[in-house]
C-alpha positions as CSV (number, residue, x, y, z in Angstrom):
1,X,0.0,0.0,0.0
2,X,1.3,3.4,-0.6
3,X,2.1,5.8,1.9
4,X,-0.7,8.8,1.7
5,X,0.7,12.0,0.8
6,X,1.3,14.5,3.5
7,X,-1.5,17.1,3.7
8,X,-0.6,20.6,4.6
9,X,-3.1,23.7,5.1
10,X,-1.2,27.0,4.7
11,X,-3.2,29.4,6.9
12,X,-3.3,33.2,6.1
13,X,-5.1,36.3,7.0
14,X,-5.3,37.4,3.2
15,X,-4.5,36.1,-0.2
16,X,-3.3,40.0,-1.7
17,X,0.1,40.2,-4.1
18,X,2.5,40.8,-1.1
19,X,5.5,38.6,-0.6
20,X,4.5,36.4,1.9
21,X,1.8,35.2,-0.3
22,X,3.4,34.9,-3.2
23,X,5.8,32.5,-1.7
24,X,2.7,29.8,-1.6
25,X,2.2,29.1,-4.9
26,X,5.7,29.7,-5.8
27,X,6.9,27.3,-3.2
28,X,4.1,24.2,-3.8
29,X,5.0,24.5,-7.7
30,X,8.0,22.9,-6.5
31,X,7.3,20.5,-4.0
32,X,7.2,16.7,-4.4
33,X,3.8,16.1,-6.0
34,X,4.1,12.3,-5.0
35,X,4.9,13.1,-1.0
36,X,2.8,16.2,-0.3
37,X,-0.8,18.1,-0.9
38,X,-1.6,21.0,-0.6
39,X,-4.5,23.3,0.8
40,X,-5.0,27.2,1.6
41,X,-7.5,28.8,3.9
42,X,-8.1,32.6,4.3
43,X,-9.9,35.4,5.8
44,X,-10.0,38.4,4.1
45,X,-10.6,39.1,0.5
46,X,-9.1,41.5,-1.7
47,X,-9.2,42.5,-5.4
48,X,-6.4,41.0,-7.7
49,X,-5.8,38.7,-5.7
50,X,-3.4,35.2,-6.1
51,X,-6.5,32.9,-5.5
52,X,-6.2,31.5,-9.1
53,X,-2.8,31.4,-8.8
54,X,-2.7,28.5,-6.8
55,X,-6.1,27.0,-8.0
56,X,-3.9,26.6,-11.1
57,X,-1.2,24.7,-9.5
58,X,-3.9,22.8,-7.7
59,X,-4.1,23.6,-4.2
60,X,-7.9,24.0,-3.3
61,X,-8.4,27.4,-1.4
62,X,-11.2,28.2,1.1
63,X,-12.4,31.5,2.0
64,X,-13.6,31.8,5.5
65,X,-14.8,35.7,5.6
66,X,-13.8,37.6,8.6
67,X,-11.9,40.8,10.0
68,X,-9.0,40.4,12.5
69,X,-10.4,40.7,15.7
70,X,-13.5,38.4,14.8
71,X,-10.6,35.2,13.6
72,X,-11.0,34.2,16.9
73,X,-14.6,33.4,16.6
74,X,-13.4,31.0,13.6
75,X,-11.4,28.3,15.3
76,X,-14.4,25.9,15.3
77,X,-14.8,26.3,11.7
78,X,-11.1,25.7,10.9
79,X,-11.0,22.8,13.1
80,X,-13.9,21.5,11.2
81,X,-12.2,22.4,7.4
82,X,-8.9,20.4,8.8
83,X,-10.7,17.3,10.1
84,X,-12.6,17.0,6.8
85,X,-9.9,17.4,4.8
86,X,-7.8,15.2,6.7
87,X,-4.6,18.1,7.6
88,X,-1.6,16.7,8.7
89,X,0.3,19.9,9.0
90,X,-0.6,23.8,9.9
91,X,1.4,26.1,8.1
92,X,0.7,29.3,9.3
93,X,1.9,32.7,8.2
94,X,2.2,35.9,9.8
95,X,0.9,36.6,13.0
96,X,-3.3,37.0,13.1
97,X,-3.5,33.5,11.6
98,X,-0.5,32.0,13.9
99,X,-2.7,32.7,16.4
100,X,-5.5,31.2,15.4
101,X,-3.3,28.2,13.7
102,X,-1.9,27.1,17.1
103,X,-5.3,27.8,18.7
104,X,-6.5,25.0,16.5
105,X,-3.8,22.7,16.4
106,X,-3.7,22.3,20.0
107,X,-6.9,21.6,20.5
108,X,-6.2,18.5,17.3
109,X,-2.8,17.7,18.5
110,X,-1.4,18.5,14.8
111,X,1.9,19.9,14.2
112,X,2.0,23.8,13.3
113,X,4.2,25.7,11.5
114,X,4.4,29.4,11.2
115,X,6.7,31.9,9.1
116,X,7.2,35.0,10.5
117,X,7.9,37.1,7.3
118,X,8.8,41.0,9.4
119,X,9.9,41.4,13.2
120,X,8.2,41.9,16.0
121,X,8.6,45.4,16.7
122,X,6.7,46.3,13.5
123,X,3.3,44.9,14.9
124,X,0.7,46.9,16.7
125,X,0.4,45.5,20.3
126,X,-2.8,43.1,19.6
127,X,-1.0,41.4,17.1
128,X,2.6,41.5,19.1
129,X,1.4,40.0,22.4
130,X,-1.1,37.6,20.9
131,X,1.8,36.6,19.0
132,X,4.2,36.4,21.8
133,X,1.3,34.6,24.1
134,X,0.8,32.2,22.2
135,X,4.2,31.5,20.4
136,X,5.4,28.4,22.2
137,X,2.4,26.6,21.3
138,X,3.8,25.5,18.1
139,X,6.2,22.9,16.6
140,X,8.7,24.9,14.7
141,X,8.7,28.7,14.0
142,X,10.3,29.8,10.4
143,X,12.1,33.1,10.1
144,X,13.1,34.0,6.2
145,X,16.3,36.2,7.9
146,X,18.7,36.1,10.2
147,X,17.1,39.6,11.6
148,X,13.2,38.1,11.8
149,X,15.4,34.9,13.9
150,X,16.9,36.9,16.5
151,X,13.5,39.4,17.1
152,X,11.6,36.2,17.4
153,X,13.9,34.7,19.5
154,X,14.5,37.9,22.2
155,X,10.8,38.4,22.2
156,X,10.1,34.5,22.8
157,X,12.3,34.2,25.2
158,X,10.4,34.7,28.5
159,X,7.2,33.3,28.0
160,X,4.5,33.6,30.9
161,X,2.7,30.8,29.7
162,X,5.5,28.3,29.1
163,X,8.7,29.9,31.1
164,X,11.1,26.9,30.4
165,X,10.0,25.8,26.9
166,X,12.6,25.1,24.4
167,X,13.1,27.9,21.5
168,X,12.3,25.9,17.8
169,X,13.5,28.9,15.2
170,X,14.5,27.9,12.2
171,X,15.9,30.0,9.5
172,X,15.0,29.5,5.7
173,X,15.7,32.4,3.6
174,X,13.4,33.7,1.2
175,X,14.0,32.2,-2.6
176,X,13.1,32.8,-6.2
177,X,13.0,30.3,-8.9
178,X,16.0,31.7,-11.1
179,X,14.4,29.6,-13.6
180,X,11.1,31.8,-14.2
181,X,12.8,34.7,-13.1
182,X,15.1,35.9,-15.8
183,X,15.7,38.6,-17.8
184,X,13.6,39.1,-21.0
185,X,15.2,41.6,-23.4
186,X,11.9,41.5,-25.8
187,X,9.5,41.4,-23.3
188,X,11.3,44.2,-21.4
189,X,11.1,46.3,-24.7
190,X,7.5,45.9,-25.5
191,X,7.0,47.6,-21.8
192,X,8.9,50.4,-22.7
193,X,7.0,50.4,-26.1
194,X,3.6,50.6,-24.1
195,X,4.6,52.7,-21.7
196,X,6.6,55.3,-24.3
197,X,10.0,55.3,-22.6
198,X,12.6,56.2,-24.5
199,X,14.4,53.3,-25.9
200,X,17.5,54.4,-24.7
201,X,16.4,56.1,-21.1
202,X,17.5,54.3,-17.8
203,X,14.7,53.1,-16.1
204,X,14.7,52.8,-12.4
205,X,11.6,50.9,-10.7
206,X,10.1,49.5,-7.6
207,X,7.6,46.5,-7.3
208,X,5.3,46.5,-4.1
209,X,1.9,46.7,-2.3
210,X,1.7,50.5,-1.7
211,X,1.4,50.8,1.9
212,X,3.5,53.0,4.8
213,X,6.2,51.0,5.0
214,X,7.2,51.0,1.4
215,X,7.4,54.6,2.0
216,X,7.1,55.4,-1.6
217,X,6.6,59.1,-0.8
218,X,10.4,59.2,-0.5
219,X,10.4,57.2,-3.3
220,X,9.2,60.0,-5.3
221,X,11.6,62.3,-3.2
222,X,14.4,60.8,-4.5
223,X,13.3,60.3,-8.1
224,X,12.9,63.7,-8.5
225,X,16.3,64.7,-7.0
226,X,18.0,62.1,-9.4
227,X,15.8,64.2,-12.2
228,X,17.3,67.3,-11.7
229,X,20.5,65.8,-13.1
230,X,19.1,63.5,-15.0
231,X,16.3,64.6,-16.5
232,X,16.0,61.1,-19.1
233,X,15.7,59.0,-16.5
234,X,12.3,57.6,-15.9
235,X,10.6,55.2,-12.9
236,X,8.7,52.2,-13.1
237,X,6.1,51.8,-10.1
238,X,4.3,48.4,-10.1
239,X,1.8,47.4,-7.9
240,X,-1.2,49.0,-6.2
241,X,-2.3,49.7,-2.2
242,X,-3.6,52.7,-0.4
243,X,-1.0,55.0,-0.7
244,X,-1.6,55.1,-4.6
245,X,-3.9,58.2,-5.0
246,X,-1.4,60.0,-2.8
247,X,1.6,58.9,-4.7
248,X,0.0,59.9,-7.5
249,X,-1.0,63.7,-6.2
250,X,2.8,64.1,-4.9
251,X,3.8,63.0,-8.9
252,X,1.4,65.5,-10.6
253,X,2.4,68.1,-8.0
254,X,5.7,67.9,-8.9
255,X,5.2,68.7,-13.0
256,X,7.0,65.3,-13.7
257,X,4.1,63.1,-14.7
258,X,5.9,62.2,-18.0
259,X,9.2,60.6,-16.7
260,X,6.0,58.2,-14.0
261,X,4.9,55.0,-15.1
262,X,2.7,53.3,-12.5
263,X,1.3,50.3,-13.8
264,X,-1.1,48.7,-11.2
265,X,-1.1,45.1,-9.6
266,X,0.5,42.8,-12.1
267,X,-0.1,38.9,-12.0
268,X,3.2,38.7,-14.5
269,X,6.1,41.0,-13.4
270,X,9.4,39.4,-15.3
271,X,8.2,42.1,-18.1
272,X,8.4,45.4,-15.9
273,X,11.2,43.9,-14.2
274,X,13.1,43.5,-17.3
275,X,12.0,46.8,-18.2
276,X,14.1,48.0,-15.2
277,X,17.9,49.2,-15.2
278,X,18.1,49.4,-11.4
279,X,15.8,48.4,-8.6
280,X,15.2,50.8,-6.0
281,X,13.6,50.5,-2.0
282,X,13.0,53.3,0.5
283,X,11.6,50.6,3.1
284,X,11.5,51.9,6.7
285,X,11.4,47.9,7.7
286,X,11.5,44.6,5.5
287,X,11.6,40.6,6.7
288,X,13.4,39.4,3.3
289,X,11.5,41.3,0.3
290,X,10.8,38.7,-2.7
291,X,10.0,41.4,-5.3
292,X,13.9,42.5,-5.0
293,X,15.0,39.0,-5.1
294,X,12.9,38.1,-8.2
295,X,14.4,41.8,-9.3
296,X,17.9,40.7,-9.0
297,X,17.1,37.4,-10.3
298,X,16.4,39.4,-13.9
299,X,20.2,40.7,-13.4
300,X,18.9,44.1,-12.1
301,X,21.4,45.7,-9.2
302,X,19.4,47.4,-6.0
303,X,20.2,50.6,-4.3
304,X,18.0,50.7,-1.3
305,X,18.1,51.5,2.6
306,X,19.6,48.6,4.6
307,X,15.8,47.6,6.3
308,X,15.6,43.8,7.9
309,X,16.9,41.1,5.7
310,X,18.1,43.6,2.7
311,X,21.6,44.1,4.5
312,X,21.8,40.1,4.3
313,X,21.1,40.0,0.6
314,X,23.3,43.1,-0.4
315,X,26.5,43.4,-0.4
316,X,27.5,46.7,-0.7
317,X,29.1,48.2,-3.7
318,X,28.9,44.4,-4.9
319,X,25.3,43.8,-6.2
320,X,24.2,47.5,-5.6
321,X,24.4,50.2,-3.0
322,X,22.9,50.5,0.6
323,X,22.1,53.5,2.8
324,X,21.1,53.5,6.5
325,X,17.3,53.5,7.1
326,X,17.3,57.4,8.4
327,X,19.6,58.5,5.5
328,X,17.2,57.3,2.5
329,X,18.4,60.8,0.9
330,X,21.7,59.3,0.3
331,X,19.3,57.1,-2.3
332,X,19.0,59.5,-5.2
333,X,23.2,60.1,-4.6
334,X,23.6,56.3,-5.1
335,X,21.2,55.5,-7.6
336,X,23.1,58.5,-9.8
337,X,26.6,57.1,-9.8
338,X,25.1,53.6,-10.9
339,X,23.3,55.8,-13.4
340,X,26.4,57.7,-14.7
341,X,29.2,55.0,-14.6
342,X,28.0,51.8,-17.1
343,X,31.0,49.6,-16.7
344,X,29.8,50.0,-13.0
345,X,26.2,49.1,-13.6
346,X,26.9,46.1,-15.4
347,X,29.1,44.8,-13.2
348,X,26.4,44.5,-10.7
349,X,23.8,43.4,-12.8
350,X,25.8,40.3,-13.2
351,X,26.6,39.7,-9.8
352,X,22.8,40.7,-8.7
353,X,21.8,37.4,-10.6
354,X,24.8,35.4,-9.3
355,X,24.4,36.2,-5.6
356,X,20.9,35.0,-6.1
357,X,21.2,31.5,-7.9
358,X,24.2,31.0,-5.0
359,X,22.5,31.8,-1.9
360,X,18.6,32.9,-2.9
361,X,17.4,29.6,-5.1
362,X,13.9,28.6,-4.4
363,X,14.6,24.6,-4.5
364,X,16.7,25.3,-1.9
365,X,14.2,26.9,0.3
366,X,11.8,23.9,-0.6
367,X,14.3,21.1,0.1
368,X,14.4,22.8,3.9
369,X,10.6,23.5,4.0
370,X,10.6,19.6,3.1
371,X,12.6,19.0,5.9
372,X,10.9,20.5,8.2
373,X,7.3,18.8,7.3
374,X,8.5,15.7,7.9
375,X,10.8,16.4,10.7
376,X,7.6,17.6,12.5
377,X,5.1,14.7,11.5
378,X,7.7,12.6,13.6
379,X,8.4,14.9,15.9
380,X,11.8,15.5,15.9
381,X,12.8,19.4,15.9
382,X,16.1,20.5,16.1
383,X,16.1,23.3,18.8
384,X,18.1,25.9,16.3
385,X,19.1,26.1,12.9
């Protein structure tokens, strides 16, 4: 008889285009179809979403409608959707549905997983102590940087409800499948095409979910210091989010609407990356952002200020150029002598791509995440990583 695959439910407050959901599908494309099955539950719907995404790879989602504070109320219907469908493993992810994942999985004695994607001094306090209540209730805790480990493991470390429990963080960095992501020179020219930048302009750009720690209003700021010198140079913005509307008044305010491209949510972004000469970040805080790995995957260098797991990725003047968080000025500075020197530029275009395949690969992160599943179906969790 053959052994039943190994059922895992990743649990998630929303299914938007941020990076830690865009690491589901991506990941359970590349998992062992023969060993493991997957399923997705979620709370909170948004437009463009990734649903379809991973109904295409086959991993049946669920939509369980509620708003944070009310997730609690939902444990009985979660605990239903696992026993019918047979769960073997909780994988949660970020820290409304970690809650309610190990809420649930100890009252079924499954093993949970949760990824902690930021750390913990960016959450409001509901979310922080619920978190930090309830954190040793797990089996294994992922962090996807080195910076996300230690906050987890300082904030875990006294525990009122479970004072002498063992620590279980394990580190799995972030990955991209180098494979998909690659530079398209055609693909990159027909956005230019559409979007009528100059065939020969440098293009710098950004992919996110427009919200206040992106800070894309500093963003802007630098774009339009690096215009002053460069007045060719034109920026890329894709994705959408709340700020939009007031990224857009700052742009129109500022009489430079022609060298602006924002394109919206995209479900295919290798195009507007390969669009790009340089990728550039303003983040106030980051866990490990996928957008600039997938970015430096299509050989394009970063400038960017050295938030969470960016300073882990980047080596300075190596694959691009980082600034301290409160010095995101120094951007504009940066991104012009990457724009002014090309020997310089391509240089660390190559080594953007290079640093990714050697250290960022996606089957590597799978191969761990493997690990991990079965090491906690048998219980046996190494203590660190």
């Amino acid at each position: 008889m053959p052994t039943r695959k190994i059922r895992i439910l990743h649990l998630i407050k929303s299914l938007g285009r941020g990076g830690a959901e865009k690491l589901i599908p991506e990941t359970a494309a590349l998992h062992d179809k023969e060993r493991f099955e997957f399923f997705c539950l979620y709370f909170f719907h948004t437009p463009k979403n990734i649903v379809d995404e991973l109904e295409d790879i086959g991993i049946q989602v669920t939509l369980i409608p509620s708003s944070n504070l009310a997730l609690f109320f939902q444990i009985s219907k979660v605990r239903q959707y696992v026993l019918e469908n047979k769960i073997d493993i909780i994988h949660s992810h970020l820290p409304w549905a970690g809650i309610l994942g190990r809420l649930v999985g100890r009252k079924l004695g499954i093993p949970i997983v949760y990824t902690e994607h930021n750390t913990w001094d960016r959450y409001n306090k509901f979310s922080y102590w619920g978190n930090r209540l309830t954190f040793k209730m797990q089996d294994v805790a992922i962090a996807v940087s080195n910076e996300v480990a230690l906050s987890m493991r300082l904030n875990s470390m006294l525990n009122p409800l479970k004072l002498h429990a063992r620590l279980k963080v394990k580190t799995i960095v972030n990955g991209v499948n180098t494979d998909n992501f690659q530079m398209d020179k055609l693909l990159g020219e027909k956005i230019r095409q559409e979007e009528k930048i100059p065939e020969h302009a440098f293009v710098i750009g950004k992919v996110a979910v427009f919200r206040s720690q992106k800070r894309l209003w500093l963003w802007v700021d630098n774009a339009l210091e690096i215009l002053k010198e460069e007045p060719e140079v034109h920026f890329l913005l894709v994705g959408d989010g709340e700020w939009k509307d007031r990224i857009l008044a700052q742009i129109a305010a500022s009489g430079k609407q022609a060298n602006f491209h924002l394109v919206g949510a995209q479900k295919k972004v290798v195009p507007y990356l390969s669009a790009m000469d340089l990728y550039m970040s303003t983040s106030e805080f980051e866990g490990l952002p996928i957008a600039m790995l997938e970015a430096m995957s299509c050989q394009v260098p970063v400038v960017a200020t050295q938030a969470g797991g960016i300073g882990e990725v980047i080596s300075d003047g190596v694959e691009g150029y980082l600034c301290d968080i409160e010095n995101h000025a120094e951007l504009s500075i940066l991104a012009l002598r990457m724009i002014q020197d090309s020997a310089r530029h391509a240089a660390f275009s190559s080594a953007a791509r290079l640093r990714v395949i050697h250290h960022f690969s996606m089957i590597k992160m799978v191969t761990e995440l493997e690990k991990i599943y079965e090491q906690v179906i048998q219980k046996k969790i190494p203590t660190k990583s």
